[in-house]
Every structure is written in C-alpha cells, then in structure tokens.
DSSP file (Angstrom, degrees, kcal/mol; ACC not computed):
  #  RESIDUE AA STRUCTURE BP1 BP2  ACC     N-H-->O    O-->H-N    N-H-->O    O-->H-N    TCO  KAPPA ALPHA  PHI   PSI    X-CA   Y-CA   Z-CA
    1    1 A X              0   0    0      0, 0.0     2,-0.4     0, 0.0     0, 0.0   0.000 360.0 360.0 360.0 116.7  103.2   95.4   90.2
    2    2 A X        -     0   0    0      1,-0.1     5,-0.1     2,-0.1    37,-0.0  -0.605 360.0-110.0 -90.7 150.3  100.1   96.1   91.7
    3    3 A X     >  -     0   0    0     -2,-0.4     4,-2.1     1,-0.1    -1,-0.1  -0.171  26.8-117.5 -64.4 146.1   99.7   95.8   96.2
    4    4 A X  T  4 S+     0   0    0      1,-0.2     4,-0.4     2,-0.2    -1,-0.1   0.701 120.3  54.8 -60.8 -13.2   97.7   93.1   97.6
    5    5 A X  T >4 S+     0   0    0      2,-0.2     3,-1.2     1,-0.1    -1,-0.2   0.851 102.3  54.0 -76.8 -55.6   95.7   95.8   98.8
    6    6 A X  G >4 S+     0   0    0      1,-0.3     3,-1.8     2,-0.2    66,-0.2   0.841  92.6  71.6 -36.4 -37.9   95.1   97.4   95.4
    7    7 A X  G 3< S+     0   0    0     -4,-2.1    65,-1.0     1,-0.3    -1,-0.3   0.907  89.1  64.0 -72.9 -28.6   93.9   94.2   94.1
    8    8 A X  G <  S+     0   0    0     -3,-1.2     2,-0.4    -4,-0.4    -1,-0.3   0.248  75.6 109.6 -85.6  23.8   90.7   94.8   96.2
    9    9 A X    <   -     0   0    0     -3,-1.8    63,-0.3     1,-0.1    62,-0.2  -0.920  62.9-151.3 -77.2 116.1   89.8   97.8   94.3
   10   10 A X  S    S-     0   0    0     -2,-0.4    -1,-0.1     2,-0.1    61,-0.1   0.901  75.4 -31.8 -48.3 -57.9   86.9   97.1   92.3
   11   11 A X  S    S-     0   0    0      1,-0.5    52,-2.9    -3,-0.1    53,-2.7   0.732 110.4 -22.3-147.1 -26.4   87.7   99.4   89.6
   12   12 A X  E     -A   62   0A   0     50,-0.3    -1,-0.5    51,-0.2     2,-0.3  -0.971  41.3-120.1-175.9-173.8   89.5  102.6   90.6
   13   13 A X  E     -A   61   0A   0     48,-1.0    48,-1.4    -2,-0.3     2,-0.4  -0.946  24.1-154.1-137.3 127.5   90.6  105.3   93.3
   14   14 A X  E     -A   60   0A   0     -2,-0.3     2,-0.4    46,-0.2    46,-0.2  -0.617  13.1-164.7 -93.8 168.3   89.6  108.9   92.7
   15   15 A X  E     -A   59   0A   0     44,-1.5    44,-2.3    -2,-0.4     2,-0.4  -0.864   3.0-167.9-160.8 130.6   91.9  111.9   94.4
   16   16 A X  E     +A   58   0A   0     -2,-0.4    42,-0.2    42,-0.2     2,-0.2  -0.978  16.5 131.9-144.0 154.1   91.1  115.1   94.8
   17   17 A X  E     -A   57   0A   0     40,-5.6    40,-3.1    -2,-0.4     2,-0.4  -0.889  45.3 -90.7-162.1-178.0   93.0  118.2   95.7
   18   18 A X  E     -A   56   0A   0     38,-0.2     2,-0.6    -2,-0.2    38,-0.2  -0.914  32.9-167.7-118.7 136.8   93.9  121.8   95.3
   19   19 A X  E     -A   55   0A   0     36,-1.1    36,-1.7    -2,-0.4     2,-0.4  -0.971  17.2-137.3-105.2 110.7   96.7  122.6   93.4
   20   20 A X  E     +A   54   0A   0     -2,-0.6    34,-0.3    34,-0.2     2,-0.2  -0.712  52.9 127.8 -95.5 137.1   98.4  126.0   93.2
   21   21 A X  S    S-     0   0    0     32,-0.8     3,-0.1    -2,-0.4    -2,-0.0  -0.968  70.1-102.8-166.1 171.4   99.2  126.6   89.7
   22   22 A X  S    S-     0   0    0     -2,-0.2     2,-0.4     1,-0.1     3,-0.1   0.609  89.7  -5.9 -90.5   1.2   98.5  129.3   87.5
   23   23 A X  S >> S-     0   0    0      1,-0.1     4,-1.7    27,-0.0     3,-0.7  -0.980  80.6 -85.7 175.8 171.4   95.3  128.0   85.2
   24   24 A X  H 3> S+     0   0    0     -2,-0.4     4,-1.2     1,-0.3    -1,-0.1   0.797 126.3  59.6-119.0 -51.5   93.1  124.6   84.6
   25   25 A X  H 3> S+     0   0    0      2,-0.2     4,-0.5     1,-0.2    -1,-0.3   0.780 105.8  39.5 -32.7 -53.9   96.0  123.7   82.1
   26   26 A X  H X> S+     0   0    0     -3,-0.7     4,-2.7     1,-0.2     3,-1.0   0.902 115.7  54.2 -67.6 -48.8   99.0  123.7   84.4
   27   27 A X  H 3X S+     0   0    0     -4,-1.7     4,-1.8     1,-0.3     5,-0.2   0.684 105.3  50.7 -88.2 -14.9   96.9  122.1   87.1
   28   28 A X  H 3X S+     0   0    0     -4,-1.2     4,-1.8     2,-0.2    -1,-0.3   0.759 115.8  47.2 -69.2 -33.3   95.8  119.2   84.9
   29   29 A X  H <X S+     0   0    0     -3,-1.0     4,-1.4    -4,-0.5    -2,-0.2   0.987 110.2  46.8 -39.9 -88.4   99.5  118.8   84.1
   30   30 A X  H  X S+     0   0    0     -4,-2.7     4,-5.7     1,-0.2    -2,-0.2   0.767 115.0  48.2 -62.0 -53.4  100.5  119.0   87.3
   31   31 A X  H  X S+     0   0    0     -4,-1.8     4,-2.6     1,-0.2     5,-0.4   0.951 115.9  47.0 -27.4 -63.2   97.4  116.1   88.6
   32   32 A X  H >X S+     0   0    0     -4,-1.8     4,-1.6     1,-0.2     3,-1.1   0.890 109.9  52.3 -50.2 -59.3   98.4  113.9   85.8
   33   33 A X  H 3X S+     0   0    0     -4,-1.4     4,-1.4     1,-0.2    -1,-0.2   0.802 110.8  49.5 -13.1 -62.6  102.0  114.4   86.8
   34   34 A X  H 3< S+     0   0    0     -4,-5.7    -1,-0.2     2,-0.2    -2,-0.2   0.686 107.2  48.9 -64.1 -19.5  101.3  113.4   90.2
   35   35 A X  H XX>S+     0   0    0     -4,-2.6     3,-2.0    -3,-1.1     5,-1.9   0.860 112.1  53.8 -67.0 -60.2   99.3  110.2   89.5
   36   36 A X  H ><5S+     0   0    0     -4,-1.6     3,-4.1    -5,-0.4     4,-0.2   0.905 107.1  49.4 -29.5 -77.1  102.2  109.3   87.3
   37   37 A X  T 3<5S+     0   0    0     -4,-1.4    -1,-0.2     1,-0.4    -2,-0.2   0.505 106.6  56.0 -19.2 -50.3  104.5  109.8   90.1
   38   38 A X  T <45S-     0   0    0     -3,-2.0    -1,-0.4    -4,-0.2    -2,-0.2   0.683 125.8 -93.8 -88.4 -11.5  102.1  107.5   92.7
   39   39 A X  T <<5S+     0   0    0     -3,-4.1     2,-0.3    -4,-0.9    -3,-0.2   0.495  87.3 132.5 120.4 -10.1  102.4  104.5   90.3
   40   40 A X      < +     0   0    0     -5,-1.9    -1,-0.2    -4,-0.2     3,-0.2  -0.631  18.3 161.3 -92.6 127.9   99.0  105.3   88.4
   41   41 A X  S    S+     0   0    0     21,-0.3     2,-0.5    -2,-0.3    -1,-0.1   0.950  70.3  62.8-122.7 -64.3   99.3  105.1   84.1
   42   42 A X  S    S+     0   0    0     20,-0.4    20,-2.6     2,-0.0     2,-0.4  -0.734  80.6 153.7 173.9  61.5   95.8  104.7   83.3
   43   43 A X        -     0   0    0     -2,-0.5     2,-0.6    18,-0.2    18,-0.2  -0.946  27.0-164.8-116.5 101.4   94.5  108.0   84.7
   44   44 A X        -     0   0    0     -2,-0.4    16,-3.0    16,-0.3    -2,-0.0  -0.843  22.2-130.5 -21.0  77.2   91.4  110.6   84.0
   45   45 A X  B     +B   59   0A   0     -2,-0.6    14,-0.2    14,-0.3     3,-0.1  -0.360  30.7 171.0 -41.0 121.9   90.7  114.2   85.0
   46   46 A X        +     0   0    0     12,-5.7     2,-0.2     1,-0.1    -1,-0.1   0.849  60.1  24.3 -95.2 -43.3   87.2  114.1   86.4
   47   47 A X        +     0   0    0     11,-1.4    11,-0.3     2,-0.0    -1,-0.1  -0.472  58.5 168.9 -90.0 158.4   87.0  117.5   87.8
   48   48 A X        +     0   0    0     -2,-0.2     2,-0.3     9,-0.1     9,-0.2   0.102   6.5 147.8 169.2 118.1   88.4  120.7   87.4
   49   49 A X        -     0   0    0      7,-1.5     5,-0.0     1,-0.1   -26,-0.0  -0.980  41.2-112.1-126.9 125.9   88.0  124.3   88.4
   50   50 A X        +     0   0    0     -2,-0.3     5,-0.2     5,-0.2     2,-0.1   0.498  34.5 177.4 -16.2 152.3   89.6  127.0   89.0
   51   51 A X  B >   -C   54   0A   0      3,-2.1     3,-1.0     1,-0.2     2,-0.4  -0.317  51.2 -61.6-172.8  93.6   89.6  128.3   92.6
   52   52 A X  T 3  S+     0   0    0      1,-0.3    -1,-0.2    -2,-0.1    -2,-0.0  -0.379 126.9   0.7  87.8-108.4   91.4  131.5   94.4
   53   53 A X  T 3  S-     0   0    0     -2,-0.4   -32,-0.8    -3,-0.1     2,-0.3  -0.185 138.9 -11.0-119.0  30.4   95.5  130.8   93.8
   54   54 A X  E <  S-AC  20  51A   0     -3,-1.0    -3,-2.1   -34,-0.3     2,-0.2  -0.996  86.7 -64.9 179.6-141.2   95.0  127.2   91.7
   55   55 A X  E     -A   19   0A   0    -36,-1.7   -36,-1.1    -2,-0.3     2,-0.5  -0.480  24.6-130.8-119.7-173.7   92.5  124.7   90.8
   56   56 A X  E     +A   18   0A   0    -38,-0.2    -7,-1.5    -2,-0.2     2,-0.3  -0.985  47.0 174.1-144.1 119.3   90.3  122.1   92.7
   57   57 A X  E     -A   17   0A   0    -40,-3.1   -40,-5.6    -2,-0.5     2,-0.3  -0.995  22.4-170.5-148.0 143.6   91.0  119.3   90.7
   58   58 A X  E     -A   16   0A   0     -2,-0.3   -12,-5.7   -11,-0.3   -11,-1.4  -0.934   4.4-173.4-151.6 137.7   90.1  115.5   90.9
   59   59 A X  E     -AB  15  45A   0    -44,-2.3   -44,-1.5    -2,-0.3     2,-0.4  -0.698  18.7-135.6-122.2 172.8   91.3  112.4   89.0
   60   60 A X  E     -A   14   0A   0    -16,-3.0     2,-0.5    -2,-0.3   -16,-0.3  -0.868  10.3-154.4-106.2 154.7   90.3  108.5   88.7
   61   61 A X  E     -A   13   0A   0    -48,-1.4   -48,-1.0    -2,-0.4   -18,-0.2  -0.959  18.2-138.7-113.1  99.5   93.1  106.3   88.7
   62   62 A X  E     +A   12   0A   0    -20,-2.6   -20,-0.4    -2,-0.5   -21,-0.3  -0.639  30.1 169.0 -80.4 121.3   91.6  102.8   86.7
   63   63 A X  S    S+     0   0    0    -52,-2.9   -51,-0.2     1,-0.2    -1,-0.2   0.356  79.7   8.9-108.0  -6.9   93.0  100.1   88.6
   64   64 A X  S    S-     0   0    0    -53,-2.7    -1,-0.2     6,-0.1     3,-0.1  -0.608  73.7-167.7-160.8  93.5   90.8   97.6   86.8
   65   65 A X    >   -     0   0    0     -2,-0.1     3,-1.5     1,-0.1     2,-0.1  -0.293  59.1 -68.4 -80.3 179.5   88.4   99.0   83.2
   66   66 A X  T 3  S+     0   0    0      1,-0.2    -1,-0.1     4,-0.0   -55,-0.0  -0.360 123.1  35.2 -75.1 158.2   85.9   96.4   82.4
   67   67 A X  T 3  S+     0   0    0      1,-0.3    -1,-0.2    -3,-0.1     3,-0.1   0.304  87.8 123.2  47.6  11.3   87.2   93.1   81.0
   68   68 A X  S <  S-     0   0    0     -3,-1.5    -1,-0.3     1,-0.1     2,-0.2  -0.583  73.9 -80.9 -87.4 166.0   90.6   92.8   83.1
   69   69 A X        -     0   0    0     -2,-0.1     2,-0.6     1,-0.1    -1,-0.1  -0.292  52.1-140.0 -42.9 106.4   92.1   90.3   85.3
   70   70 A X    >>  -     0   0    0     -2,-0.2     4,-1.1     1,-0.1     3,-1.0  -0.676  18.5-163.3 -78.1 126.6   90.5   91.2   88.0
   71   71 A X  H >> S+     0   0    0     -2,-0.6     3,-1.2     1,-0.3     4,-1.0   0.918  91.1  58.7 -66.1 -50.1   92.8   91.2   91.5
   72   72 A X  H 3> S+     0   0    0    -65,-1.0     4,-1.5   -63,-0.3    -1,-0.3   0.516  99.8  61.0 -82.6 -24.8   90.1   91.2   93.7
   73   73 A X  H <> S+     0   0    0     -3,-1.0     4,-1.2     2,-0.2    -1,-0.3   0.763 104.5  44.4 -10.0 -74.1   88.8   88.0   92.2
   74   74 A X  H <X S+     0   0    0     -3,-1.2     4,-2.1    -4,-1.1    -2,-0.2   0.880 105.9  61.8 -78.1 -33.4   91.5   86.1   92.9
   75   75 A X  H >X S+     0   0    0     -4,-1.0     4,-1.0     2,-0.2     3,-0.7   0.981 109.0  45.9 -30.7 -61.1   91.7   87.6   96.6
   76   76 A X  H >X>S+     0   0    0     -4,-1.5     5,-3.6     1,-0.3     4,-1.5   0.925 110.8  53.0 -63.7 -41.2   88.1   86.0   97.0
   77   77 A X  H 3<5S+     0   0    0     -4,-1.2    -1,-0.3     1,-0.3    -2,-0.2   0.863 111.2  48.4 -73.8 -29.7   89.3   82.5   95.4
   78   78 A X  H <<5S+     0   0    0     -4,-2.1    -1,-0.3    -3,-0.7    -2,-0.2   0.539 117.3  36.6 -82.3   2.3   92.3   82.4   97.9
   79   79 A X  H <<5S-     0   0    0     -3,-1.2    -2,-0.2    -4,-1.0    -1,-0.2   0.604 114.9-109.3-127.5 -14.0   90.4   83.1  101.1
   80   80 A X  T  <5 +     0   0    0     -4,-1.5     2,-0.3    -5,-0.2    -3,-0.2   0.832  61.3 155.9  83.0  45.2   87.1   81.0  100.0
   81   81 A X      <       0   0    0     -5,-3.6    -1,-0.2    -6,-0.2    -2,-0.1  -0.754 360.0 360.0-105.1 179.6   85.1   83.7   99.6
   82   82 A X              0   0    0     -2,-0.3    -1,-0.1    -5,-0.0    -5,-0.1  -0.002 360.0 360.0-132.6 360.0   81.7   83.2   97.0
C-alpha cells in the first residue's frame, strides 16, 4: 500500500549513502537490502564507488515507471487541481 504522500511522487525517490562494507558487491547487497527493508521492490543501483572503509552508493526506488496508475493523478482529481 502505497502513503498518500507517496502517491505525489512523480516517478521515484533516489537515496544515497555510505555504507561500511567490505567491496562494491557487499554494499549493493546491503543498498538493495535496505530499500527492500523501507517498503521499496522495484529498485535500481544508480551509483557506486568505493570510498575509504565502504562504498558511496545511491539507488532509485520506482514509485511509478511509465505507464502506471499514476497516484499523483488521482491526488489532483480529488482536490480540483488541472
């Protein structure tokens, strides 16, 4: 179930962070893991590199690819917006 606030995402949320992990591998794990985690299935790695004791890593979370329902749609149709 996605939040009424979620539905006013146009198309998705990036996050980015540093990870401590041992290598680009683990720390793509671990992102994806953590996306899972917030409620996100439909997730990307955009970024990743290495950095000092993990990675610098950032992923999109698709809350809406082209041709879905869109939420933010229906937002606009319940408030009158054009």
């Amino acid at each position: 179930m996605v939040s009424r606030t979620l539905e006013r995402v146009m198309d998705a949320l990036d996050v980015e962070t540093l990870l401590v992990c041992r290598d680009t591998e683990e720390g793509r794990r671990l992102m994806l893991d953590l996306m899972k985690e917030m409620g996100f299935q439909d997730v990307d790695i955009v970024f990743i590199q290495h950095e000092g004791p993990g990675v610098r890593v950032r992923a999109r979370a698709y809350v809406h690819r082209s041709g879905d329902k869109y939420g933010w749609l229906e937002v606009q149709a319940e408030e009158g917006v054009r």
